[in-house]
C-alpha positions in Angstrom: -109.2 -121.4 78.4 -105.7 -120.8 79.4 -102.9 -119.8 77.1 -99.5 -121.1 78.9 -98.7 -124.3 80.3 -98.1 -122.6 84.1 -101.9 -121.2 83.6 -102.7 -124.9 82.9 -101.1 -126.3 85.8 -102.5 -123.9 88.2 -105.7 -124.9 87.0 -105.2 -128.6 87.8 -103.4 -127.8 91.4 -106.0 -125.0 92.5 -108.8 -128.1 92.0 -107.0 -130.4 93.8 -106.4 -128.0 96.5 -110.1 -126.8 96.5 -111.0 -130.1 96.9 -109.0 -131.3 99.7 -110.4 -128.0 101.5 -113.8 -129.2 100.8 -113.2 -132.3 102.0 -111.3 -130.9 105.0 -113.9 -128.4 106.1 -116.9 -130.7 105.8 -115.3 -133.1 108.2 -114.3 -130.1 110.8 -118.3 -129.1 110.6 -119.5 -133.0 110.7 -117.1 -132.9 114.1 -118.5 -129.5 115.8 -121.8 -131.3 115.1 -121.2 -134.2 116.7 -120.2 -132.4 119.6 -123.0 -130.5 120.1 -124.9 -133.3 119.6 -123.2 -135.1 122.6 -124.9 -135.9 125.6 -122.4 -136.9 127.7 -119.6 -135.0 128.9 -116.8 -137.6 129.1 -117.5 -137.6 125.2 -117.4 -134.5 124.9 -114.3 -133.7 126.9 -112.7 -136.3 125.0 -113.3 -135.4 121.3 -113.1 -131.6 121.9 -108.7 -131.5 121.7 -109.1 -133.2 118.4 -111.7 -130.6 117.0 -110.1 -127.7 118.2 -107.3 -129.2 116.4 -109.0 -129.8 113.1 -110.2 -126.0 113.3 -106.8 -124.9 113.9 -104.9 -126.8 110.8 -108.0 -125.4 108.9 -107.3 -121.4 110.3 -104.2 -122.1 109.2 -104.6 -123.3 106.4 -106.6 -120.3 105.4 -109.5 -122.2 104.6 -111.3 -120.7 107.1 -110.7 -117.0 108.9 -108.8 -117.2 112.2 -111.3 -115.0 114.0 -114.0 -117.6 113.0 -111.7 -119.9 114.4 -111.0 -118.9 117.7 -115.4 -117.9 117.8 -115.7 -121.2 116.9 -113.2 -122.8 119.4 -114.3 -120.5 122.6 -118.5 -121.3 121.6 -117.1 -125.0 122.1 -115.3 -125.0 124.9 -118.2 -123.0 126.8 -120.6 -125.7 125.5 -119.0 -128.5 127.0 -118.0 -127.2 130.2 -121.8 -126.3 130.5 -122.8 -129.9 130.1 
């Protein structure tokens, strides 16, 4: 257990951080998904500004890298244009 009262609160603010993250980053991978899982275009066209924006506040955010980022952003784009 931590010793100092800084150690203490760095504990406290790395969960809530951590947890925000989580949160975060399973709502960017719920959104790719429902992408992919759209079978129209129109919807696909119109959700895919908001996820590319969701991965890019994520990149950074450093929560994820930003070449997995950008992979993730160009395997999307090339999905929905191929719809």
């Amino acid at each position: 257990m931590a010793n100092h009262k800084s150690a203490l609160k760095r504990i406290r603010s790395n969960e809530k951080k951590r947890v925000l993250n989580k949160y975060q980053h399973k709502t960017t991978r719920n959104a790719i998904k429902a992408i992919r899982l759209a079978t129209e275009k129109a919807d696909a066209v119109a959700k895919l500004p908001v996820v590319i924006s969701m991965i890019d506040k994520l990149a950074k955010k450093n929560v994820i890298h930003s070449n997995k980022a950008s992979n993730l952003k160009s395997k999307l784009t090339r999905f929905v244009a191929s719809i």
